[in-house]
N, C-alpha and C positions, 0 to 999 in steps of 0.2 A: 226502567231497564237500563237505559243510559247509566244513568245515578250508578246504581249498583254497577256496573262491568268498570265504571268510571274508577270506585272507591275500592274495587278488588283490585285493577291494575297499580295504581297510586301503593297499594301495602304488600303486593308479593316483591314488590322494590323499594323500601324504606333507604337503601343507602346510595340512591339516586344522587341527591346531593350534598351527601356525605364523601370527606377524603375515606381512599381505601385504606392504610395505616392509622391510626391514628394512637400517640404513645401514651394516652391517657387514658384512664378507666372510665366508662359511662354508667350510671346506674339507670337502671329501665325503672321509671314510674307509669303511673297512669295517670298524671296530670292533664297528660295532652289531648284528650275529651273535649270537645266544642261545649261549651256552655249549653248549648241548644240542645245536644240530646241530654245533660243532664235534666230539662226541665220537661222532660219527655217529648220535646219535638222531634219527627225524622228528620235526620240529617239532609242538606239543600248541597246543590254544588257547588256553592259558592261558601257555603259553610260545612268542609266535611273535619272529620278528626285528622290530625296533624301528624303525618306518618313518621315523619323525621323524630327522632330520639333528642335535636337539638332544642326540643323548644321544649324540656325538660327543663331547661337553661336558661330561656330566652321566653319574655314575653311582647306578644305585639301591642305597637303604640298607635293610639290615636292620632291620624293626621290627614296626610294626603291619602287618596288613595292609588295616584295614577305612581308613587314612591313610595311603597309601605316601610316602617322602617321596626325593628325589635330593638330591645334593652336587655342588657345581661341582669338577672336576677342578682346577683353577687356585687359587681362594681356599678351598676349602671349607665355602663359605655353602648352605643344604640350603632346601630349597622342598617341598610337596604337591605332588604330580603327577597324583591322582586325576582323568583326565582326564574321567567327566562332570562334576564339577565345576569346575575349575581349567583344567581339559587344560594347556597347556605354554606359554601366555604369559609368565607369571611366568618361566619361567625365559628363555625371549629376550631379557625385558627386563634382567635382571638380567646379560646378555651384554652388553649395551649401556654399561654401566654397572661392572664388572670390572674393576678396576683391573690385574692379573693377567693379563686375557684377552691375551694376542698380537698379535690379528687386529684388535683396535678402532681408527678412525680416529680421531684428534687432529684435528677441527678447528681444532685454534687453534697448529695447529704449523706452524711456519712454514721456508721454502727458503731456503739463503744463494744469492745469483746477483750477479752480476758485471756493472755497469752502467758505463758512459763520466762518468770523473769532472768535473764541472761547470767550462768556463771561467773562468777567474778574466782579465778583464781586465788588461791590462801584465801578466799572469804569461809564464813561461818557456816559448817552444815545445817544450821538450822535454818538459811535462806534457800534452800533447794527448794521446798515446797512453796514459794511466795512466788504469787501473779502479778501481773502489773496489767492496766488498763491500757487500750492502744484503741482511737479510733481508725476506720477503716470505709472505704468505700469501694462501688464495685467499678473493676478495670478489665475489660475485655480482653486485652492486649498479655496483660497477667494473668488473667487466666491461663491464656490458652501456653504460658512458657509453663504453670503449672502442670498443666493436664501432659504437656512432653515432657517436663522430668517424672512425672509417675509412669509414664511409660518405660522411660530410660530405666529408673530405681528397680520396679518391679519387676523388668523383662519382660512386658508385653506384647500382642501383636501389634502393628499397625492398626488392625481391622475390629480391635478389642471397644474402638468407641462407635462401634457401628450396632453393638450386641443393643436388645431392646430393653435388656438391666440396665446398661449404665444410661441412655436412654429416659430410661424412665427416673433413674435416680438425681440426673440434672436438672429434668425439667421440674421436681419437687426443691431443689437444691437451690437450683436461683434459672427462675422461667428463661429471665432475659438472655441467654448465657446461647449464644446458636453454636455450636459444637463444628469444627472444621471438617474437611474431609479428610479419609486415609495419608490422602497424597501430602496434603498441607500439615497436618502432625509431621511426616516425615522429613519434609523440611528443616520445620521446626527444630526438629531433635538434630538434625544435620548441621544446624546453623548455632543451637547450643553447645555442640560439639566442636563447633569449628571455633565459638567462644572460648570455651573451656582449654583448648588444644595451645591458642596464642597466650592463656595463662600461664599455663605450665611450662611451653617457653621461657618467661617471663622467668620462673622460679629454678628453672634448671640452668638459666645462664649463669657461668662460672661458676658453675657448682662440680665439683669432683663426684664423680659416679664411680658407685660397685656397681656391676650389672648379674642377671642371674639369667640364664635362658637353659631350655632344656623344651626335647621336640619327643613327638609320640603320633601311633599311626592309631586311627582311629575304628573304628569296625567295619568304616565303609571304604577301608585303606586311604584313607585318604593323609596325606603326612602333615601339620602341624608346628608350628616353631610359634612359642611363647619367650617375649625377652621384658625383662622387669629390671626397676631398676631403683636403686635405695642410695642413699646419702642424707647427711645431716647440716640442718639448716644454719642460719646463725643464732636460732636464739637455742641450740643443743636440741632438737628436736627431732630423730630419726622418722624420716620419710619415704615412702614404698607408692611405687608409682608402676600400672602396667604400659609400654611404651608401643609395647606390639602383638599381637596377636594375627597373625596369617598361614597361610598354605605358602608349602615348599615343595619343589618338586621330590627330592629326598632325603636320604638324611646324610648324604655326603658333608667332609666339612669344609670344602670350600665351595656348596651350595650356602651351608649354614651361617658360614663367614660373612658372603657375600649378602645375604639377608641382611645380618647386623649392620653390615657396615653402611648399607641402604639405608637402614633406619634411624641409624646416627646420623648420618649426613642429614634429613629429614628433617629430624630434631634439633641439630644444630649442636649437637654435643662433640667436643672437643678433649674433654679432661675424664678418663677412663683410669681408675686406679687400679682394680681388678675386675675378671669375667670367669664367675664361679660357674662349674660345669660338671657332669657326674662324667665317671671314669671310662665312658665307653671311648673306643679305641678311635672314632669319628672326629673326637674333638678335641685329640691333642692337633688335627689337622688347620681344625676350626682356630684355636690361640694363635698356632703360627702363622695363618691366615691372616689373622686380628693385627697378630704385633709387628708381621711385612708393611703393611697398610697405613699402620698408624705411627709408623718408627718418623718418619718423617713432618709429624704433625707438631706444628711450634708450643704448645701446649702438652708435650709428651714428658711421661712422669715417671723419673727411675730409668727411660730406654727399656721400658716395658719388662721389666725382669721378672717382676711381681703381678704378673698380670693374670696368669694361672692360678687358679684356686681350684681344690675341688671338694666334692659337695660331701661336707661332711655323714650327714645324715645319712647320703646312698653308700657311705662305706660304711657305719654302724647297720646300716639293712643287710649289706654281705655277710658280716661277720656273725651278726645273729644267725641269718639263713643258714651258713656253713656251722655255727654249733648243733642247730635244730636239727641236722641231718644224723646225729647220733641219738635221738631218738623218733626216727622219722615213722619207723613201723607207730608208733602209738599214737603219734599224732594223725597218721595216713586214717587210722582206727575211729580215732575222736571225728574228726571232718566225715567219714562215710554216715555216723552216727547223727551227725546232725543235718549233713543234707539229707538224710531219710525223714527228716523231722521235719523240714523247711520244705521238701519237694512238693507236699499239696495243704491244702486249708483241712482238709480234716486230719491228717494226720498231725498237726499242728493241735487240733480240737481233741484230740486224742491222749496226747501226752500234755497239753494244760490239765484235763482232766486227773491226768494220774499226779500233777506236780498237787492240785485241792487236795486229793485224797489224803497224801502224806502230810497236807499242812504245809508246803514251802512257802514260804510268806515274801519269796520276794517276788516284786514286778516286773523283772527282766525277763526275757525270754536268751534261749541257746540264739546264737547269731553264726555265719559262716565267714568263715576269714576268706582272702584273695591272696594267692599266693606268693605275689609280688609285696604284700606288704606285710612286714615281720609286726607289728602291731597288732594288725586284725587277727593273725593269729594267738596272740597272748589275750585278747579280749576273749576270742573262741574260746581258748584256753581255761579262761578264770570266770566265766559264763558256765562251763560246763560242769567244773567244780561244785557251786552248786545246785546241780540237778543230778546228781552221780544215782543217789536213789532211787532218782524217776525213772532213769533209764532202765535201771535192775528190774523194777517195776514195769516198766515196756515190753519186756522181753512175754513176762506172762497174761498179759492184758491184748495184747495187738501182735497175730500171731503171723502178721505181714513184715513186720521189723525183724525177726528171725530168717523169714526167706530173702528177706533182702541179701542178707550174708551167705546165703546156701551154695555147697558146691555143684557148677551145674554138670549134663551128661557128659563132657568130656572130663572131670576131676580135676576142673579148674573151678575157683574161686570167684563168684562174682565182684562182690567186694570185701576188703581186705575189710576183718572185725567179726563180732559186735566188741566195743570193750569193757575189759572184765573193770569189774569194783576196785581190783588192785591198783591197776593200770588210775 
């Protein structure tokens, strides 16, 4: 009864005198069977099986017995085992360390892998597709700059490496790899940023800047200033750079001004050629703001004469806007027409249906312009053109797109339309 409680405590503990880590693979045999019960004797306590997984590795040698000693199978190098003293560290670590052993990991061994060989400017298109071979080993420390710029690139959360997908896709990916916390990505990104931040330093010194800003209130009112900024390098190289991005109290322009000129000072920027700006009435406040400030900077170019610009695009958006308004009834028409289309998934499922019947073979669908932007509307516009017959077709199929337009009990119009085939 001894015997047995003796040999059941000895193996519900096999890693008694084994290290708790251990950075190498073991494989489990069954070698470790006492001779004795192979030859069908019961096991003695003084001869029981050998719980330890090291002596998979290790055999005992004839000798003393009051100093038992084992030999590595593999190199032959022999250790104490006298397990109350010693117990069997000595020999793990010497696994660790085995030139011989099998099973030991190399860290410093390194993967040949196949990467996209680097453009070479004016080279020949037909080296785009050629790989070149690049060994590689694995770097902790690389890693984790990796894992925060896909954070960065992607727009992540912080807490996107917590999910149990990416989780499970690491630990397939490379086991070794222990994944940081929230807080430490954040860091990270923070200290890549503050990298990347003294680069660009670096490349805007003495460089003459255009700047571009322009501010918007957001749904949750909240106010907004974006300032960007573009210049050409030495080797003729037009470069766009965002410098800012923050909350303003409003859109005054010497709130505005005074953001810029924060953010210059910041940056360290001295040589301002021009500050392109759309036409609202804020930001002629905003330049004289700019060229008060900066009239006295030894680096000042022209005495700022040339420093206003303004934005060309938002004054081709006017001009279109103000033509559009001479046919604005037909277009008020076309727009009712397609929000009635867009408003839910079945009516959507609805008029796909009528666009098969007639055979329209294109894959577009009707889309809704925004009225601030004179584009989406000529998109709305030339979208609609092809589906003119669906609509006609709408009218006698889905007998909901007709009340959409109906005049309700006061002889008023709900919405302006449907429109005709003409139109």
């Amino acid at each position: 009864m001894d015997n047995r409680e003796n040999l059941t405590s000895n193996e519900s503990n096999p890693s008694s005198s084994e290290p708790n880590s251990l950075p190498i693979p073991v494989p489990v045999t069954t070698s470790s069977t006492n001779s004795n019960t192979e030859e069908g004797n019961p096991p003695s306590r003084c001869n029981k099986r050998k719980t330890s997984q090291i002596w998979d590795h290790f055999k005992k040698l004839d000798g003393n017995v009051k100093n038992p000693r084992a030999a590595c199978k593999y190199c032959g190098k022999d250790y104490v085992f006298y397990t109350i003293l010693n117990k069997t560290s000595n020999m793990w670590s010497h696994l660790g360390v085995c030139k011989k052993f099998p099973f030991i990991i190399d860290r410093k061994q390194k993967t040949l892998v196949l990467e996209p060989k680097p453009k070479i400017e004016g080279g020949d298109n037909g080296e785009e597709n050629l790989m070149t071979v690049k060994a590689v080993s694995y770097n902790y420390e690389e890693c984790r700059k990796a894992l925060g710029k896909m954070i960065i690139l992607d727009e992540l959360p912080f807490n996107f490496i917590e999910n149990q997908g990416f989780k499970s896709f690491y630990k397939v990916m490379q086991p070794r790899f222990d994944v940081p916390s929230r807080l430490t990505i954040w860091r990270d990104c923070l200290k890549t940023y503050l990298v990347e931040k003294e680069k660009l330093k670096k490349a805007l010194k003495d460089q003459c800047l255009c700047l571009i800003t322009d501010t918007w209130t957001s749904i949750q009112n909240i106010n907004y200033m974006c300032l960007t900024a573009h210049w050409i390098d030495e080797g003729w190289n037009l470069n766009k750079r965002i410098l800012n991005f923050c909350q303003v109290s409003n859109h005054k322009g010497e709130t505005i001004g005074q953001a810029i000129e924060s953010c210059l000072l910041e940056w360290g920027i001295d040589k301002i050629l021009t500050v392109t700006v759309d036409n609202a009435s804020s930001n002629n406040l905003t330049i004289k703001y700019l060229k008060r400030v900066t009239i006295g900077w030894a680096t000042n170019i022209l005495s700022n004469d040339f420093m206003h610009v303004r934005c060309c695009a938002y004054t081709v958006n006017l001009i279109v806007c103000t033509g559009l308004k001479d046919i604005d009834d037909l277009v008020v028409k076309i727009r009712n027409a397609v929000r009635f289309v867009r408003s839910s998934p079945s009516r959507q499922l609805v008029f796909n249906q009528c666009a098969e019947r007639l055979k329209i073979g294109s894959k577009e669908s009707v889309c809704l312009d925004v009225a601030t932007r004179w584009n989406s509307t000529y998109m709305m516009l030339d979208a609609v053109v092809k589906f003119d017959v669906v609509f006609m077709r709408l009218e006698e199929i889905d007998p909901r797109y007709l009340i959409y337009f109906e005049v309700d009990s006061q002889g008023k119009q709900k919405n302006l339309g449907p429109p005709a085939l003409e139109n």
